[in-house]
C-alpha positions as CSV (number, residue, x, y, z in Angstrom):
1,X,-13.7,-9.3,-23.8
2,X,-10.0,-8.9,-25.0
3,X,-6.8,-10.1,-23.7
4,X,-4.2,-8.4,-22.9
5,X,-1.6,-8.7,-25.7
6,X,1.9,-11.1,-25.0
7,X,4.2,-8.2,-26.2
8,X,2.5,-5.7,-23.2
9,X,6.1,-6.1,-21.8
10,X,8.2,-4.3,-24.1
11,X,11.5,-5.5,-24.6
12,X,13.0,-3.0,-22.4
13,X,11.3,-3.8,-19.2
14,X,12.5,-7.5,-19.6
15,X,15.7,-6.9,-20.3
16,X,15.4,-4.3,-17.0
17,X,14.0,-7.0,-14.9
18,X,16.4,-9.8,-16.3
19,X,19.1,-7.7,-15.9
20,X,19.0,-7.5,-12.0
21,X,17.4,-11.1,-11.6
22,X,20.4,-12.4,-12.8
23,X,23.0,-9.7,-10.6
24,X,21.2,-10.4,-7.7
25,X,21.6,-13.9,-7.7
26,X,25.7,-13.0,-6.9
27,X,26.7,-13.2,-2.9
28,X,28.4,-10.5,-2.9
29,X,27.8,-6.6,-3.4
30,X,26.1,-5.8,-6.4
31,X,26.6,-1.7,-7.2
32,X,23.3,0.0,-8.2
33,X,25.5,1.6,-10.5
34,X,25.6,-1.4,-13.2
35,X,21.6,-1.7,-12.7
36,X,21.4,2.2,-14.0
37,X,21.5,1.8,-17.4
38,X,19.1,-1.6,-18.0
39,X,16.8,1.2,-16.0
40,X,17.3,4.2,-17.6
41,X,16.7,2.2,-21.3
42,X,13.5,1.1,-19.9
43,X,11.9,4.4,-20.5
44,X,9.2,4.4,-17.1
45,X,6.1,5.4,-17.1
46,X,7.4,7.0,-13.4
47,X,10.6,8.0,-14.3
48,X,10.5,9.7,-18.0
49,X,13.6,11.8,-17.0
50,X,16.0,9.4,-16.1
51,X,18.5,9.3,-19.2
52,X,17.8,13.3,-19.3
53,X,20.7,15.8,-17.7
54,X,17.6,17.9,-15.5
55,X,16.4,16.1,-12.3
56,X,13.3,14.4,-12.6
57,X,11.9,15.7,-8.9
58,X,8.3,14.1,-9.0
59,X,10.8,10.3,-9.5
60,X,13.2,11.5,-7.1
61,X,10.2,12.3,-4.6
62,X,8.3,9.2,-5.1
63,X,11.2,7.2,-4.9
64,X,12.1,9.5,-1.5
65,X,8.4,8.4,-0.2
66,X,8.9,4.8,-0.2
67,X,12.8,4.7,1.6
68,X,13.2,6.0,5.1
69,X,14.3,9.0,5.9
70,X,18.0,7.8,6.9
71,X,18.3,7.2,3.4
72,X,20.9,9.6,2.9
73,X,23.2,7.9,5.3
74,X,22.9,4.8,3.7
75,X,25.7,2.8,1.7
76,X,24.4,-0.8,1.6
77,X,20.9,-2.4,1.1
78,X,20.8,-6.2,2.4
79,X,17.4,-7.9,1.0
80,X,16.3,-10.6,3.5
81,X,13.2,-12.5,4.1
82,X,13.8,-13.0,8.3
83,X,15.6,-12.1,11.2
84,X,17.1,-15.9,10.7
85,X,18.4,-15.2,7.6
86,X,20.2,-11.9,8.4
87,X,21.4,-13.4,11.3
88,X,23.2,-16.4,9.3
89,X,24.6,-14.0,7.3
90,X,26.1,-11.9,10.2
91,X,23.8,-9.4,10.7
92,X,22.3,-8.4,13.9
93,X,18.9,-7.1,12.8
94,X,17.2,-7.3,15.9
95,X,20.1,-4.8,17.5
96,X,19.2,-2.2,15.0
97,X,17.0,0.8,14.8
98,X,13.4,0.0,13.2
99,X,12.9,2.8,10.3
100,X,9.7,3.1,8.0
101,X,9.3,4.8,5.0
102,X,6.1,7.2,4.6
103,X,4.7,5.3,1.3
104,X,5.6,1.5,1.7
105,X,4.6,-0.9,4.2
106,X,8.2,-2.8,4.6
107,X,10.0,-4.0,7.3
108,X,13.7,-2.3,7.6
109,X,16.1,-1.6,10.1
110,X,19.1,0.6,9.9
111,X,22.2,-0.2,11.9
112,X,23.3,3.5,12.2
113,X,26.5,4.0,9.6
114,X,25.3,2.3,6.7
115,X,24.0,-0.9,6.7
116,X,19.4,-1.0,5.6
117,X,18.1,-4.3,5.9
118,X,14.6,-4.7,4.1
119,X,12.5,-7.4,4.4
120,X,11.0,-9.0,1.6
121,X,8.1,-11.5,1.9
122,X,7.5,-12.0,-1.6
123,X,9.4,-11.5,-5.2
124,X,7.6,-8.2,-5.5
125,X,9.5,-6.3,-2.9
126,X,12.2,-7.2,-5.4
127,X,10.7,-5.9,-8.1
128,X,9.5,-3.0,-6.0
129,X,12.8,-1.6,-4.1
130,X,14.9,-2.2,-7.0
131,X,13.5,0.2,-9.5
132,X,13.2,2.9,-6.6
133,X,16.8,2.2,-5.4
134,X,18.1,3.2,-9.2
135,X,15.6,6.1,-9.3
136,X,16.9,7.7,-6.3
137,X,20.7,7.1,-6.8
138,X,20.3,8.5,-10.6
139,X,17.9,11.3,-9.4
140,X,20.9,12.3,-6.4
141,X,23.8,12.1,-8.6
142,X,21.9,14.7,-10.9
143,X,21.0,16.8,-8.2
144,X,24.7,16.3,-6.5
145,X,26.4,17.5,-9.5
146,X,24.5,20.9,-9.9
147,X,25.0,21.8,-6.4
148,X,28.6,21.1,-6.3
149,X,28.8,23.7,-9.5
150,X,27.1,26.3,-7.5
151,X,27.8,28.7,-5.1
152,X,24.6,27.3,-2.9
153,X,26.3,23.9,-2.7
154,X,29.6,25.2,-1.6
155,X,27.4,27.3,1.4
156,X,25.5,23.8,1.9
157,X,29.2,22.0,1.8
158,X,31.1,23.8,4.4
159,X,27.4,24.4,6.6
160,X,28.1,23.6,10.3
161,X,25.6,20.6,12.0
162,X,24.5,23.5,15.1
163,X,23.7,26.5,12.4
164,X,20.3,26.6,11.2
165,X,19.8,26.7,7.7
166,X,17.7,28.9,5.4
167,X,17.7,27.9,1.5
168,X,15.8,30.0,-0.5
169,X,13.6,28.2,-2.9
170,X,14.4,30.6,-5.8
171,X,18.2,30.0,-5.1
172,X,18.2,26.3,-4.5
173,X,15.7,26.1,-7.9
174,X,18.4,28.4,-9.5
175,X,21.5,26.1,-8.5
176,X,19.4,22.9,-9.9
177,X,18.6,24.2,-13.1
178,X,14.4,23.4,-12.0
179,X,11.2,25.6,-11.7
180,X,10.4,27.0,-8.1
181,X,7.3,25.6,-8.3
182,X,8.8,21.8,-8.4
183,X,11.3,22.7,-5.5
184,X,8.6,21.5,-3.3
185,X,8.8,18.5,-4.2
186,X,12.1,18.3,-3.3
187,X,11.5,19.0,0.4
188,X,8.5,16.6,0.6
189,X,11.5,14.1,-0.7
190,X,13.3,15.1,2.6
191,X,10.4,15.8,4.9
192,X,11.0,17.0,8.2
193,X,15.1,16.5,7.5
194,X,15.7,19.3,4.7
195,X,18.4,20.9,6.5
196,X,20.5,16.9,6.4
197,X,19.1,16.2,3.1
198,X,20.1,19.1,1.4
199,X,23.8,19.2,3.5
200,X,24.5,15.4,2.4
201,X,23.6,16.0,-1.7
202,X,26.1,18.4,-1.9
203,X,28.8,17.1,0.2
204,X,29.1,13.5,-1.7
205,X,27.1,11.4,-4.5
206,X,25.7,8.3,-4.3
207,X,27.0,4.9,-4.7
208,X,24.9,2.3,-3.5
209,X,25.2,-1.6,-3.5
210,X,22.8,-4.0,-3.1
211,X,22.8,-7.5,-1.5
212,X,20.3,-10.3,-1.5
213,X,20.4,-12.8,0.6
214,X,19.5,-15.8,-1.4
215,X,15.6,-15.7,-0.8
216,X,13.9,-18.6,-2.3
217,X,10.1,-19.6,-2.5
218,X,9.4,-22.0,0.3
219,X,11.5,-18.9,2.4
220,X,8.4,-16.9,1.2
221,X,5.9,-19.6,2.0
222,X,7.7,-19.7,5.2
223,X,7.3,-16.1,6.3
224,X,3.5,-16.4,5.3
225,X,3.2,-19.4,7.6
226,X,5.1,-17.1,10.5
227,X,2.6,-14.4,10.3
228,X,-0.6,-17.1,9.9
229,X,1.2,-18.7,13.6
230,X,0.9,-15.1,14.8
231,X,-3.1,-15.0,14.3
232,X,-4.3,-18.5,15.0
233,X,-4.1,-18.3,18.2
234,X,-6.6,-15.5,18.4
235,X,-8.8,-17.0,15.6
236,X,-9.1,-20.5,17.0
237,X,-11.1,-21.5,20.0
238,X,-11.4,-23.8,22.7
239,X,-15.5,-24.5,21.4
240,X,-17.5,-25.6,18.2
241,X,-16.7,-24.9,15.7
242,X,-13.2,-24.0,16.7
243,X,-12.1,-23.0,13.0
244,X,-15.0,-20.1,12.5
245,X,-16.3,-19.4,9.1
246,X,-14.1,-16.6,7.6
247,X,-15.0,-13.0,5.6
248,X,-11.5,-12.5,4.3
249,X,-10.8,-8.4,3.8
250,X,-7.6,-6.9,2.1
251,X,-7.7,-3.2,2.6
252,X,-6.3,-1.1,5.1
253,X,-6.4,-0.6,9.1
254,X,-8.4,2.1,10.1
255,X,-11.7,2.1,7.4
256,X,-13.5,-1.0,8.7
257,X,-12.4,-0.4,12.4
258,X,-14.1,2.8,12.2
259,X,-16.9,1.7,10.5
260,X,-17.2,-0.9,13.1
261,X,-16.1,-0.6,16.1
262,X,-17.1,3.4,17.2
263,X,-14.6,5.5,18.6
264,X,-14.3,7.8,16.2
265,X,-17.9,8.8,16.5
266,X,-18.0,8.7,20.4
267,X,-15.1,10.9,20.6
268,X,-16.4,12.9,17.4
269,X,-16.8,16.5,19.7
270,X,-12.5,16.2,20.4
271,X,-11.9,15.6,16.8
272,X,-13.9,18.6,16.1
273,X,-12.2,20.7,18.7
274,X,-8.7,19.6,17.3
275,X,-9.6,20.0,14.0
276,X,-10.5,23.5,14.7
277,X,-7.8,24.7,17.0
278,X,-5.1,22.8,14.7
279,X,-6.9,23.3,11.6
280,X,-4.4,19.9,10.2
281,X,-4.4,20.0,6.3
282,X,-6.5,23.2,6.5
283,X,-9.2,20.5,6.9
284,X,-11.3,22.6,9.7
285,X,-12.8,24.8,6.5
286,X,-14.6,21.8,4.8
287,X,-15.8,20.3,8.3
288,X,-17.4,23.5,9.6
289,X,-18.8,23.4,6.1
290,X,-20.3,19.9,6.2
291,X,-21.5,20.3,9.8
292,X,-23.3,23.5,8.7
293,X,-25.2,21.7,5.8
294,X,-26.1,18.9,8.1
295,X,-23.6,16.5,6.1
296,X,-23.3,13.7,8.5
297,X,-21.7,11.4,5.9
298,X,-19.0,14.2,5.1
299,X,-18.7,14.8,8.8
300,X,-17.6,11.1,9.5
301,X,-15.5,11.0,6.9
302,X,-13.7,14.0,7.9
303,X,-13.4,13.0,11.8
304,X,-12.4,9.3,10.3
305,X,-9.6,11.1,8.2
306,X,-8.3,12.8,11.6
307,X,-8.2,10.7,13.7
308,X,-4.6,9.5,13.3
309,X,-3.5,12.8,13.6
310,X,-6.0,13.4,16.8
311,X,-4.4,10.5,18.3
312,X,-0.5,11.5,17.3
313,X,-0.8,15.1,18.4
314,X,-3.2,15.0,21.3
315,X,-1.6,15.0,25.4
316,X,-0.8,11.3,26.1
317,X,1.6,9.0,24.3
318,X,0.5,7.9,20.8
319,X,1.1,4.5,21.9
320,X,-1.3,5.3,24.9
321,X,-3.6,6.1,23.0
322,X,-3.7,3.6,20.6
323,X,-4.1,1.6,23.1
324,X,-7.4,3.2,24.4
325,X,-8.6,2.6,21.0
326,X,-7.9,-0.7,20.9
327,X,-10.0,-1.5,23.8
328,X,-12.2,0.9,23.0
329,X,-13.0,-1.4,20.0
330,X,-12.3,-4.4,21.8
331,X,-15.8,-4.3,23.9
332,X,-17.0,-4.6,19.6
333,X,-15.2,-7.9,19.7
334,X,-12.2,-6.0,17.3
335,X,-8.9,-7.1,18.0
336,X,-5.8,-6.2,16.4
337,X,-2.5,-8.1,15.9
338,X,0.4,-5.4,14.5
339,X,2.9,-7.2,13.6
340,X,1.9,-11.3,13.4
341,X,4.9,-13.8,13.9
342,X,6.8,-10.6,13.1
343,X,5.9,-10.0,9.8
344,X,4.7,-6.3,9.0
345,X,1.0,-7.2,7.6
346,X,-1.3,-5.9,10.5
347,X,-5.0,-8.1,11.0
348,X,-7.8,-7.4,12.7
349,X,-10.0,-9.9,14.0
350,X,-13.9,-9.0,13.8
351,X,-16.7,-11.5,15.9
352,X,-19.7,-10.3,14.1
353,X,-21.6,-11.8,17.1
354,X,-19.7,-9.3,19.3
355,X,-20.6,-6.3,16.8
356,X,-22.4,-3.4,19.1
357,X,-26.1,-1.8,16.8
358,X,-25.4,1.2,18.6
359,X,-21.7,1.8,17.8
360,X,-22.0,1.1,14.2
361,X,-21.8,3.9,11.5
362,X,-25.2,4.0,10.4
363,X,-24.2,3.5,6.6
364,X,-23.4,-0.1,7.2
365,X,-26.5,-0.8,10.2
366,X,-28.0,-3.6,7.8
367,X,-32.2,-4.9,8.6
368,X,-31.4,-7.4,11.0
369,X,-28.6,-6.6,12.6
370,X,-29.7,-8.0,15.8
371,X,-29.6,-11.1,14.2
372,X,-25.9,-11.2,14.5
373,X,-25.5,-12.2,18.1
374,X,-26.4,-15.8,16.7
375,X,-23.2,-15.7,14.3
376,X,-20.2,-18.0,14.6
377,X,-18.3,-16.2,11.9
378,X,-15.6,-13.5,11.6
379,X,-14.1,-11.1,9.6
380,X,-10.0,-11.4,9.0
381,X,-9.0,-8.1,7.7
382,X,-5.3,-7.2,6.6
383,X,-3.6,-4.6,5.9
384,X,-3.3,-5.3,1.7
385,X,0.3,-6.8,1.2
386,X,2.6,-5.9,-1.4
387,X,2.2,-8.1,-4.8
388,X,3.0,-11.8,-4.5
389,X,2.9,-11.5,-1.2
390,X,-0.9,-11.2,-1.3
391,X,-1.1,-14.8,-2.8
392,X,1.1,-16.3,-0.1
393,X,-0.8,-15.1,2.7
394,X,-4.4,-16.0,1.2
395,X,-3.0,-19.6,0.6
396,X,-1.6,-19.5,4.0
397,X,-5.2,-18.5,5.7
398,X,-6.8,-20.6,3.3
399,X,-4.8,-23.5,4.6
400,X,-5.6,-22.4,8.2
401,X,-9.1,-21.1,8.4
402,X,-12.5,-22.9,8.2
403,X,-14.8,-22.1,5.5
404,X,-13.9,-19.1,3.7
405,X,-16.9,-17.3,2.5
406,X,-16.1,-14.4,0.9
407,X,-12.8,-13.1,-0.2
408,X,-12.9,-8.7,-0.6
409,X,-10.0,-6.9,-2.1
410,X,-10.2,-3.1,-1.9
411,X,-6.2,-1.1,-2.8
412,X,-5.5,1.5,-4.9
413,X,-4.7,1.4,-8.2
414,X,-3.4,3.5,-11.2
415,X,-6.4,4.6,-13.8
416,X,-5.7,5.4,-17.6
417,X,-9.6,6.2,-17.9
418,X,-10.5,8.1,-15.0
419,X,-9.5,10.3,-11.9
420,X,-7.9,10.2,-9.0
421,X,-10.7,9.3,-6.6
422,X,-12.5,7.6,-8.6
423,X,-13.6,3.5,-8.3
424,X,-12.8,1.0,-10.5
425,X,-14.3,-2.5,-10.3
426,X,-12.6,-5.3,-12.0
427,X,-14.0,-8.8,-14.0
428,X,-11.7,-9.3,-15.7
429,X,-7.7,-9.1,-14.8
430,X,-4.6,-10.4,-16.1
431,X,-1.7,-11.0,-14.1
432,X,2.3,-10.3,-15.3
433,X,3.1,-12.8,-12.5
434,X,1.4,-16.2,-14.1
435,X,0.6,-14.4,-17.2
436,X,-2.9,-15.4,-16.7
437,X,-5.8,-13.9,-17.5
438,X,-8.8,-14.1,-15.3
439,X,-12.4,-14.0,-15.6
440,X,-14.5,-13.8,-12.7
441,X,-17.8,-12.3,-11.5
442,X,-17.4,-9.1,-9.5
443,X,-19.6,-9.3,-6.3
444,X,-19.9,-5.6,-6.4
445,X,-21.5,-3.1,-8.9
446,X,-21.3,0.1,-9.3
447,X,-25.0,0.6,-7.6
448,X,-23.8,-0.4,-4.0
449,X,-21.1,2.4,-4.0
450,X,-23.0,5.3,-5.7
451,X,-24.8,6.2,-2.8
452,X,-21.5,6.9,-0.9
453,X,-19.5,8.8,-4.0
454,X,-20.3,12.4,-4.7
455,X,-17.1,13.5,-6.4
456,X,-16.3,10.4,-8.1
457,X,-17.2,7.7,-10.2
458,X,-17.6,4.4,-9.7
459,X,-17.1,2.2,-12.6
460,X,-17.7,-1.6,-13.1
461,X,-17.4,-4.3,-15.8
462,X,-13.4,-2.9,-16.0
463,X,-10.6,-4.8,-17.2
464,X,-7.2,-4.9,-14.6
465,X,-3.6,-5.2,-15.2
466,X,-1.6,-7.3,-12.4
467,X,1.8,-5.2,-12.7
468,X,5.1,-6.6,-11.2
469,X,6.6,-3.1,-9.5
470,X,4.9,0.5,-10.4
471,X,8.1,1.6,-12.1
472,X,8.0,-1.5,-14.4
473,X,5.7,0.1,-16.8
474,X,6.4,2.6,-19.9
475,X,4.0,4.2,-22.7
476,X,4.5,1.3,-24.6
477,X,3.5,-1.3,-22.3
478,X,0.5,0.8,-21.6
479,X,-0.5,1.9,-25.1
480,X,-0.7,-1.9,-25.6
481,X,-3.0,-3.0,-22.6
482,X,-4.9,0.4,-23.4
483,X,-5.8,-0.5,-26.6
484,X,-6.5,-4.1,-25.5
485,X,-9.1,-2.7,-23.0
486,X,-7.5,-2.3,-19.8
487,X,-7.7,0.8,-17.9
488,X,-6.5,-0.3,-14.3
489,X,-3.0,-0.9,-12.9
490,X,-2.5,-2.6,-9.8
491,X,-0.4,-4.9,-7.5
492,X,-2.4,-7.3,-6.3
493,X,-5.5,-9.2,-7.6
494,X,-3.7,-11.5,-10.2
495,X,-1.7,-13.0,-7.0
496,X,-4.7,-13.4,-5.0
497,X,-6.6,-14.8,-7.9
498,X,-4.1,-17.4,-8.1
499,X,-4.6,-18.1,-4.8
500,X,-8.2,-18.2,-5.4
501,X,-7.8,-20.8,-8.0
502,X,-5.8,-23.0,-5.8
503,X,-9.4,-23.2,-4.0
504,X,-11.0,-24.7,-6.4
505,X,-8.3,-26.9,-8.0
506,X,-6.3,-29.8,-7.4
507,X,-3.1,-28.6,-8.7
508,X,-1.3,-25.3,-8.2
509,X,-2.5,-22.0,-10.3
510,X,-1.6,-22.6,-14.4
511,X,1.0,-20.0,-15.9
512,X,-0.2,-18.3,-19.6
513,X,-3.8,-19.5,-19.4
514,X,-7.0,-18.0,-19.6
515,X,-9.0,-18.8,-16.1
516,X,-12.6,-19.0,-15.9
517,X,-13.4,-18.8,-11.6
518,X,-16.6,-19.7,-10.5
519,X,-17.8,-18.0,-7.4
520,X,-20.4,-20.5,-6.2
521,X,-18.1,-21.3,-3.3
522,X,-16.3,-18.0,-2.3
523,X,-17.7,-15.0,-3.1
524,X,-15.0,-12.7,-4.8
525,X,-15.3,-8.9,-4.9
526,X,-12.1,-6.8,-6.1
527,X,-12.5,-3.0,-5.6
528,X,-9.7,-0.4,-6.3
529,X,-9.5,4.1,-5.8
530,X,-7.8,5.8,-8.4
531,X,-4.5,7.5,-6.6
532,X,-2.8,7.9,-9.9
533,X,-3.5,9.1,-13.3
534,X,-0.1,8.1,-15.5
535,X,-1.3,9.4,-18.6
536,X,-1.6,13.0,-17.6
537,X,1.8,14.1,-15.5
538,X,0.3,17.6,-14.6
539,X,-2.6,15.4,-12.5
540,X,-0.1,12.6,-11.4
541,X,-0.3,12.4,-7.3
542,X,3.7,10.5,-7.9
543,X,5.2,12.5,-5.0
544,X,3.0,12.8,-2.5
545,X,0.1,9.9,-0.9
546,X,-3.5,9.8,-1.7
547,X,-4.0,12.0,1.3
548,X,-7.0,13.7,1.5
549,X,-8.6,13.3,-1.9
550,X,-9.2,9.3,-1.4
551,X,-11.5,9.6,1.9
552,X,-14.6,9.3,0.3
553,X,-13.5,6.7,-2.7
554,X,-12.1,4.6,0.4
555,X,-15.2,4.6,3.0
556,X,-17.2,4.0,0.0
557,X,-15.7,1.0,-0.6
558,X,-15.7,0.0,2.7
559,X,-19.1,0.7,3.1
560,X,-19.8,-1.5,0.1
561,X,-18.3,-4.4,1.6
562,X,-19.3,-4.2,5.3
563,X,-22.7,-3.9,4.1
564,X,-22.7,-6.8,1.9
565,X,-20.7,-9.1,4.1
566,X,-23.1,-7.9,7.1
567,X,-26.2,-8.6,5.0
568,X,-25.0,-11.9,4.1
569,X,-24.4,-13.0,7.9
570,X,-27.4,-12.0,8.9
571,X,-29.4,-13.8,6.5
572,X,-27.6,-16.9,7.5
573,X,-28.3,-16.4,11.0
574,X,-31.9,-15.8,10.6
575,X,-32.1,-19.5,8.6
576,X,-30.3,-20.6,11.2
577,X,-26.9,-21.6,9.0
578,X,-24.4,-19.9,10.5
């Protein structure tokens, strides 16, 4: 095995992240302006175009993805780790409007003039919004100036808020010196709000400031104890043992409910209906296609894939039915917090001895399954948090739980030796947060996913890179860990590693060391679908989600580890150990 050379971080990208560490530790205002350069110089694997004069759409759009959509309206980005915090500071936060972005998980709020506040529980939301706070305001000014030199931008200038607007593609690709093919991009940036978005680059550029409100580690540790409060009270009970034995899952919030709990498949003829009279994502072609082969596992896939959009589009009130599927899944003993002790990492709580044989996706029925009505454990699965954040919440539940006997990580992940879709699995990671670099024994192979890939691969025995924030990476720094061996980008297995460590040890996780972990107490399993390909631009997915293409590459995973933790559980209940 190799490891990962010390000079991976190229000079540039320090000096980037140093270069802000040490501006954001001012109280007052600090102008994205003076962060441009120390970015720019840092040559990103996401943002090749910034020092060029031509936008860079596919940064711009990426960068667009993971900021609300009032972005355009904003002046000031406040970086806080609680409501308490904003609120010593003089901000209201719980008086303004909650706004999400479509590609990041984070907590913000926008106070209606100018004002974002975004939550951070971790350093890594540092890392993460500062690099796509620079690419936007660079990427706007660009497109800013070339409207303002056209005749399309003085039309979009002077356009009235009640007249509808109609910008050609060829014209507005004209006035920005791009292909018409990329102009798309440009109105995914803006989504459902071209007409504003459009309006507001050529009437004024962008001059952001950002201000961080002091966060500090235990203010971290304290937000992860915050959101274990929220879930303890569901997890513990009033009878032996009252601390149950623990699966712990980091993935998503929809794969293992629908594996599991059912109402996807009992409500399977509506989804078809929809999916045929709406025909969302011109999905309806492929389904009548895998119903007519007598594809069931395409089929479920399909219906799983829609049911979000079943549930947003369909008569009653999303939050209606959301609801119905909730307690739908709740007679599965599935119940989910959203938001626990306010802090935007959603769990689900799974009693395998509630688990219903006849609502299970037969994939992941297991010999035995009846066995499970004897078992005392659960499954804890979260919605996978954003870099460092990973390792305080798995040290928090770790701190909280009883036995924890199995510990599944399944996120996406950039490949430099594969496709999107694809699987990667992991023994061997290093982490740009410790600088560690871990060994471990990957409970998963490539043999208990094949069955469940068709399009993709599934390869094992990989080597993983722990990054700090997706834009913090250039050719350099990934010609280096290339050549080393690596082939895997991520966010978040060197955190949880560290936590994993902690486990084990008496002393917190070492920094610069390489870490042998033993699995003989917690069985570790680290899984991650290929959603980006960096090295190839033409098949980069930058500006626009997964989508479609990662269905299969995320039940299969799934799959993998229901199955295995389900197996496990019932063996223990059939000797009589759980």
């Amino acid at each position: 095995m190799n490891r990962l050379p010390p000079q991976a971080m190229t000079d540039e990208v320090g000096r980037y992240i140093r270069t802000y560490e040490s501006l954001l530790r001012s109280t007052g205002d600090v102008h994205v302006r003076a962060l441009e350069e120390a970015h720019a110089y840092s040559d990103s694997a996401l943002h090749m175009g910034a020092k060029g004069p031509l936008p860079d759409l596919a940064a711009f759009a990426y960068s667009a993805a993971r900021l609300p959509l009032c972005m355009p309206r904003v002046r000031r980005v406040i970086l806080g780790q609680s409501h308490e915090r904003f609120e010593q500071a003089g901000y209201q936060v719980a008086d303004w409007d909650i706004v999400r972005a479509r590609g990041r998980r984070r907590p913000m709020r926008f106070e209606g003039k100018g004002d974002l506040a975004v939550f951070a529980t971790s350093a890594s939301d540092v890392d993460d919004i500062v690099p796509i706070l620079c690419a936007w305001q660079i990427e706007w000014n660009k497109l800013h100036a070339r409207l303002q030199a056209s005749d399309l931008g003085r039309v979009l200038h002077e356009a009235r808020p009640e007249t509808p607007l109609q910008v050609d593609d060829a014209a507005l690709a004209s006035a920005l010196g791009v292909e018409p093919a990329d102009v798309p991009m440009l109105r995914a940036a803006f989504a459902d709000r071209c007409d504003e978005g459009f309006v507001a680059l050529a009437r004024r550029p962008c001059d952001l400031v950002v201000k961080n409100l002091a966060g500090s580690y235990s203010q971290y540790q304290r937000a992860a104890l915050r959101w274990w409060s929220g879930i303890e009270p569901r997890y513990v009970r009033a009878t032996a043992p009252k601390r149950r034995p623990v699966y712990f899952v980091s993935s998503n919030t929809h794969s293992m409910v629908n594996l599991l709990g059912g109402y996807a498949r009992a409500h399977r003829r509506e989804i078809i209906e929809f999916a045929r009279s709406k025909a969302p994502e011109g999905l309806a072609a492929p389904l009548g296609e895998a119903m007519a082969r007598g594809d069931e596992d395409a089929v479920s896939n399909i219906t799983y894939y829609l049911l979000r959009t079943f549930l947003r589009e369909g008569g009653a009130s999303i939050e209606e039915r959301v609801e119905g599927v909730q307690r739908f899944d709740g007679e599965s003993g599935i119940s989910t917090i959203e938001t626990p002790g306010k802090v935007d990492v959603a769990c689900q709580l799974v009693e395998l001895a509630q688990l219903r044989p006849d609502r299970l996706d037969p994939r992941v029925r297991v010999p035995g399954i009846e066995a499970l009505a004897r078992s005392e454990a659960v499954i804890l699965n979260i919605d996978f948090p954003l870099g460092m954040a990973a390792y305080h919440h798995l040290t928090r539940l770790a701190q909280g739980a009883g036995e924890l006997r199995g510990v599944y990580v399944m996120g996406k992940a950039a490949t430099l030796n594969g496709r999107v879709g694809d699987v990667m699995l992991a023994d061997v990671v290093h982490d740009e947060h410790s600088g560690n670099t871990y060994f471990f024994k990957n409970a998963m192979t490539s043999a208990e996913l094949a069955p469940y890939m068709r399009s993709g691969s599934v390869l094992d025995h990989q080597q993983a890179l722990t990054v700090r924030g997706t834009f913090l990476q250039n050719e350099g720094s990934m010609r280096a860990f290339y050549s080393a061996g690596y082939s895997v980008m991520e966010m978040e297995a060197g955190p949880y590693l560290s936590a994993l460590t902690e486990l084990s040890t008496p002393t917190r996780y070492p920094e610069d060391q390489i870490v042998n972990l033993s699995n003989d107490a917690v069985e570790i399993a680290m899984l991650h679908y290929a959603s980006d390909t960096p090295y190839s631009r033409r098949q980069s997915l930058l500006s626009k989600s997964l989508s479609w293409f990662g269905v299969e590459s995320t039940y299969a995973c799934a799959i993998a580890i229901v199955r295995r933790i389900l197996a496990h559980e019932v063996a223990r209940c059939r000797m009589g150990a759980s």
